[in-house]
C-alpha positions in Angstrom: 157.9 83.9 104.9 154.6 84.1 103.3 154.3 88.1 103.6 158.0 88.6 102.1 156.3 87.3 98.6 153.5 89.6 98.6 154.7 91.5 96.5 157.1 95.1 96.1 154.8 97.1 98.7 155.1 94.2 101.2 158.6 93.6 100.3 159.0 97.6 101.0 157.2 97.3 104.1 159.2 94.5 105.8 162.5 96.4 104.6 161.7 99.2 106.1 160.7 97.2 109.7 163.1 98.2 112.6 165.1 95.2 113.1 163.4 92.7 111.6 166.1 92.2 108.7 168.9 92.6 111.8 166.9 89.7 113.4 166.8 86.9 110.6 170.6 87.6 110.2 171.6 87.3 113.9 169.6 84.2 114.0 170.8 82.5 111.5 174.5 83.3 112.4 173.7 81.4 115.6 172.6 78.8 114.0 175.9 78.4 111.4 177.5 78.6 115.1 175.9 76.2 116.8 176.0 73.8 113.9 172.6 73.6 113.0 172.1 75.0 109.5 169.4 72.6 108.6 166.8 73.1 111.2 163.5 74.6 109.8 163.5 78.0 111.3 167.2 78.9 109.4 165.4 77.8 106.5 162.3 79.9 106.9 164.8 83.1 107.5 166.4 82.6 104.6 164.2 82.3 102.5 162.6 85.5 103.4 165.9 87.2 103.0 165.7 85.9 99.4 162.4 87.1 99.0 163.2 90.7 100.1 166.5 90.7 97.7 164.5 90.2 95.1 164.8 93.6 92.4 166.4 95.3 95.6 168.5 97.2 93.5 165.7 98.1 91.9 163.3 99.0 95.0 166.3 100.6 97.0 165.0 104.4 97.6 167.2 106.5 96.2 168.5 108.2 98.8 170.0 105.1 99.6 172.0 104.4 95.8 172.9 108.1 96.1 174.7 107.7 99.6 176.2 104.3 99.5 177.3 104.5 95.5 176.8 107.7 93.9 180.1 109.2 95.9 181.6 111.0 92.4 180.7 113.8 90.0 176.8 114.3 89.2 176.6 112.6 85.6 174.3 114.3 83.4 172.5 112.0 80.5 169.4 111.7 78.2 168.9 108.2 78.8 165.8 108.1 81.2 166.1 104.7 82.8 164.2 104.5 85.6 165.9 102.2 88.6 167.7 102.3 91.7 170.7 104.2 90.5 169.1 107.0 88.8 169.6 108.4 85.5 172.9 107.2 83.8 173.8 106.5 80.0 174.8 103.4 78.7 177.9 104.1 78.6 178.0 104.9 82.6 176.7 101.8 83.0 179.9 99.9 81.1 182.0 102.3 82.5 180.9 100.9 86.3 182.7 97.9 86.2 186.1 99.9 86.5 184.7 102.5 89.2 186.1 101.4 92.6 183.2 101.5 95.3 183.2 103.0 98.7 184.1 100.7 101.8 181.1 99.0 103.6 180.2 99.8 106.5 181.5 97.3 109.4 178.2 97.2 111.2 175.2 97.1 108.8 171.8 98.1 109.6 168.9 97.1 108.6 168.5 97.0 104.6 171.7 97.7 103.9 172.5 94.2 105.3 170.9 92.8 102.3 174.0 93.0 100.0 176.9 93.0 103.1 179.4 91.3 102.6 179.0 89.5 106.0 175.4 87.9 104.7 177.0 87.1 101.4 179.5 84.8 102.8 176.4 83.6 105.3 174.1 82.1 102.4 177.6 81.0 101.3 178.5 79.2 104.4 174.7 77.6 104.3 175.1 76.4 100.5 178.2 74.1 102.3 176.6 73.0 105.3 173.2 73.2 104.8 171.4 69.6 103.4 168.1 70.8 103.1 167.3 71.8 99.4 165.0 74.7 100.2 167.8 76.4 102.1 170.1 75.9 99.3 168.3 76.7 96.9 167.2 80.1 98.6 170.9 81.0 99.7 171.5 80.3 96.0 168.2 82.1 94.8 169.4 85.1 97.2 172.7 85.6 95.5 171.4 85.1 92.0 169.0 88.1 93.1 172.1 90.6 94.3 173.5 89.9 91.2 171.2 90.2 88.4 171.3 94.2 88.0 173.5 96.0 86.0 174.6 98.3 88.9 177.6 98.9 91.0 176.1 96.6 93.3 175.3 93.3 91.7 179.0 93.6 90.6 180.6 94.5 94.2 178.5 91.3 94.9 179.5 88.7 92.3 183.5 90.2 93.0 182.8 89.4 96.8 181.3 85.7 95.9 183.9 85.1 93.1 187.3 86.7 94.6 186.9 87.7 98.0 185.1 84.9 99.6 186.1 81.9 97.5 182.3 80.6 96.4 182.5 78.9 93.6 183.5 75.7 95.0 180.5 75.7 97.5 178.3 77.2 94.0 179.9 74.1 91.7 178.8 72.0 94.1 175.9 72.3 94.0 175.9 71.5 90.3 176.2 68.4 90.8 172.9 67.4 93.5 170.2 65.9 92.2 167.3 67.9 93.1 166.3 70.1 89.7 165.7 73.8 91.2 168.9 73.7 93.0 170.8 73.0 90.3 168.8 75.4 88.3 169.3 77.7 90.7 173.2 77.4 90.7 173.6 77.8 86.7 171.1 81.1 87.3 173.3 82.1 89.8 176.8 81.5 87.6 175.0 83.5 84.7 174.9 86.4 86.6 178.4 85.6 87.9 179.9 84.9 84.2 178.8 88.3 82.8 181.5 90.4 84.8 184.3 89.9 82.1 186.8 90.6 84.9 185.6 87.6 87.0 185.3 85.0 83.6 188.7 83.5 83.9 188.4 82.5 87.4 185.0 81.5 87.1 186.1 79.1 83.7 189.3 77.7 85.2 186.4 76.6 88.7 183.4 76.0 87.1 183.4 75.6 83.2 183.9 72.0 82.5 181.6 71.0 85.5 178.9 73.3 83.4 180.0 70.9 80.0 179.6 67.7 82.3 175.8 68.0 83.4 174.6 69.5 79.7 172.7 66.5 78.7 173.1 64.7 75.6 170.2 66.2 73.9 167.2 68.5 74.6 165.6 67.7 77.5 162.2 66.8 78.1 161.1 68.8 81.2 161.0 72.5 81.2 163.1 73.0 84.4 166.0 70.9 82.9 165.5 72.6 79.4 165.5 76.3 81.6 168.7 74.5 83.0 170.4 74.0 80.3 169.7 77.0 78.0 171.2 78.8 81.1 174.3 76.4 81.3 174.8 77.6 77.3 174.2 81.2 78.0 177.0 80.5 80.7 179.2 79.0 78.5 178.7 82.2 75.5 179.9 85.0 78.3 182.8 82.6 79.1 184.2 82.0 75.6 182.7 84.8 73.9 186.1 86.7 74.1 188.0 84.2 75.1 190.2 81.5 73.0 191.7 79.9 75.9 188.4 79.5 77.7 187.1 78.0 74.6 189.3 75.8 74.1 188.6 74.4 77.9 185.4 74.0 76.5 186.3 71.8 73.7 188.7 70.2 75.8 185.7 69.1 77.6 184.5 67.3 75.0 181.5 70.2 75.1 180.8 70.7 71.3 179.4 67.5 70.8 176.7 67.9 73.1 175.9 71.8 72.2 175.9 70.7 68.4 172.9 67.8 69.7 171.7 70.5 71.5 171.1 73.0 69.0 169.6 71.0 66.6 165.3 70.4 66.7 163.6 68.1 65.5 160.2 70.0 66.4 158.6 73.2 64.6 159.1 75.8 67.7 162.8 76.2 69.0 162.8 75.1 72.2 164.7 77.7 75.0 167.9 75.0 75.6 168.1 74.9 71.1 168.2 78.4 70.9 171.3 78.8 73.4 173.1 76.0 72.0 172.5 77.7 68.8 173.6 81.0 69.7 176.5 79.3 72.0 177.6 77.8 68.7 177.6 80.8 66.4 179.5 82.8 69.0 182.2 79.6 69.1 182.5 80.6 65.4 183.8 83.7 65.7 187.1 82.6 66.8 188.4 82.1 63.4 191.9 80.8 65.1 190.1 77.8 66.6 188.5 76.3 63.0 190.5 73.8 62.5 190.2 72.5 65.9 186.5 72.5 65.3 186.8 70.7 62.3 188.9 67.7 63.4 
C-alpha cells in the first residue's frame, strides 16, 4: 500500500507485476463473498488499486489505448497533446462521447482489470457494504480516478457506474456520512460523473437535490468542507447548465438561497466554495425562461 504511492515509476512498476493486480482483485471478491468487506486486508487492497488508477489513462502505454480503443480510422491532427490516447483534436475529443467502444474482454488480465467493468461494480459493492471510511473512501477515490480523463475510457466508466450498474444510490449515500473525505470524495466523484451530458438527467433526477441538501448555509470554515462544497456547485453548473428542467429541480430544492449566501464574501480573497457559487449562479442566469421564477 505504501509502494503504490511512490509515485508514476512505482505505480508503473506494480502494473506491470505478473499477477499482482489479478491477486488484490481475487481477494477482495472473496471477501465481498464471504461477507467480510470491512476487515483490514480488503481495505489495504483497495486502496492500492486506488493508488495505481491514479492518471492510468494517462500512464497506460500506448500500445495498450491503441488496441483496446483506437479500433477505427487513423485520425490525423495538429493538436500535440501528449496522453494516453495519442494525438487527437479537440474536436475528436467531443466527438468520443458518441463513438461506441469495443466489448471488454470477459476475463481481464492484469492492468486491464483496472477499468473492467467487473472491479467497477466491486468498489461499488464495497461503497454499500463496507463501514470502514478508508475503504469507502478509496472505492470512491478509485472511481473518481477512472473518471477524471477526457477519454473514451473515463466515459465507458461513468456510463458503467451511472447506467449499467445502478451506482448512484450506493454514491448518494455516501453523501450523507459524516466523515469529511468521504463525502468529499463522493461529490469529486459525481463531478466527474455530471460532466457526461448524456448521463446528467439520470444523475439530476438520483442525486441533485441530495447535493442542494448538504450545501451549507454559508461558506464554510474548514478547507475540506469549502473543497466540498465548491465541488457540490461545480456539480450543480454541469447539471443545469443546459438544462431548464434540471434547474428548476434545483430551485425546487430550495437551492438558490443557499448558493446566493454562498457566493457572496465578506473577506478580500474569494474563497474556492464563493467562486463556484458565483459562477453556479451566473450560469443559472442564462436561462432567460426561468427569471421570473428567480425573481419571486
Amino acid at each position: 500500500r505504501n509502494m503504490s504511492s511512490a509515485g508514476p515509476e512505482g505505480r508503473k512498476k506494480m502494473r506491470e507485476c505478473n499477477g499482482l493486480i489479478d491477486s488484490l482483485v481475487y481477494y477482495i471478491q472473496g471477501a465481498i463473498a464471504d461477507h467480510e468487506p470491512n476487515d483490514k486486508a480488503t481495505e489495504n487492497c483497495v486502496c492500492i488499486l486506488h493508488n495505481l488508477s491514479y492518471q492510468l489513462e494517462i500512464e497506460l502505454p500506448e500500445s495498450y489505448a491503441q488496441s483496446i480503443y483506437m479500433r477505427r480510422r487513423n485520425i490525423s491532427s495538429n493538436d500535440k497533446t501528449p496522453g494516453c490516447f495519442g494525438t487527437r483534436s479537440r474536436k475528436v475529443k467531443e466527438k468520443q462521447q458518441d463513438t461506441p467502444l469495443p466489448e471488454e474482454k470477459s476475463n481481464p488480465r492484469g492492468v486491464e482489470s483496472l477499468w473492467h467493468s467487473t472491479l467497477i461494480r466491486i468498489y461499488l459493492s464495497l461503497i454499500a457494504k463496507s463501514t470502514r471510511n478508508y475503504t469507502q473512501e478509496a472505492s470512491l477515490g478509485a472511481l473518481q480516478n477512472l473518471t477524471a480523463g477526457t477519454g473514451p475510457m473515463p466515459f465507458a466508466v461513468a456510463r458503467t457506474v451511472v447506467q449499467k450498474a445502478n451506482g448512484l444510490p450506493s454514491i448518494r449515500t455516501m453523501l450523507h456520512v459524516s466523515h469529511p473525505t468521504v463525502k468529499k470524495t463522493a461529490v469529486s466523484l459525481l463531478r466527474n460523473l455530471s460532466r457526461n451530458a448524456s448521463l446528467q438527467s439520470d444523475i439530476a433526477r438520483e442525486v441533485l437535490p441530495d447535493l442542494v441538501s448538504i450545501l451549507p448555509e454559508s461558506v464554510p470554515a474548514s478547507d475540506i468542507a469549502c473543497e466540498t462544497t465548491a465541488s457540490i456547485c461545480y456539480t450543480l453548473y454541469n447539471l443545469t447548465q443546459n438544462s431548464s428542467h434540471n434547474t428548476r429541480l434545483l430551485l425546487s430544492a430550495d437551492g438558490l438561497p443557499k448558493i446566493i449566501t454562498i457566493s457572496m464574501n465578506d473577506s478580500n480573497t474569494f474563497s474556492k466554495a464563493s467562486r463556484a457559487a458565483s459562477v453556479l449562479l451566473y450560469s443559472l442566469w442564462s436561462h432567460t425562461d426561468l427569471h421570473s421564477a428567480y425573481k419571486k
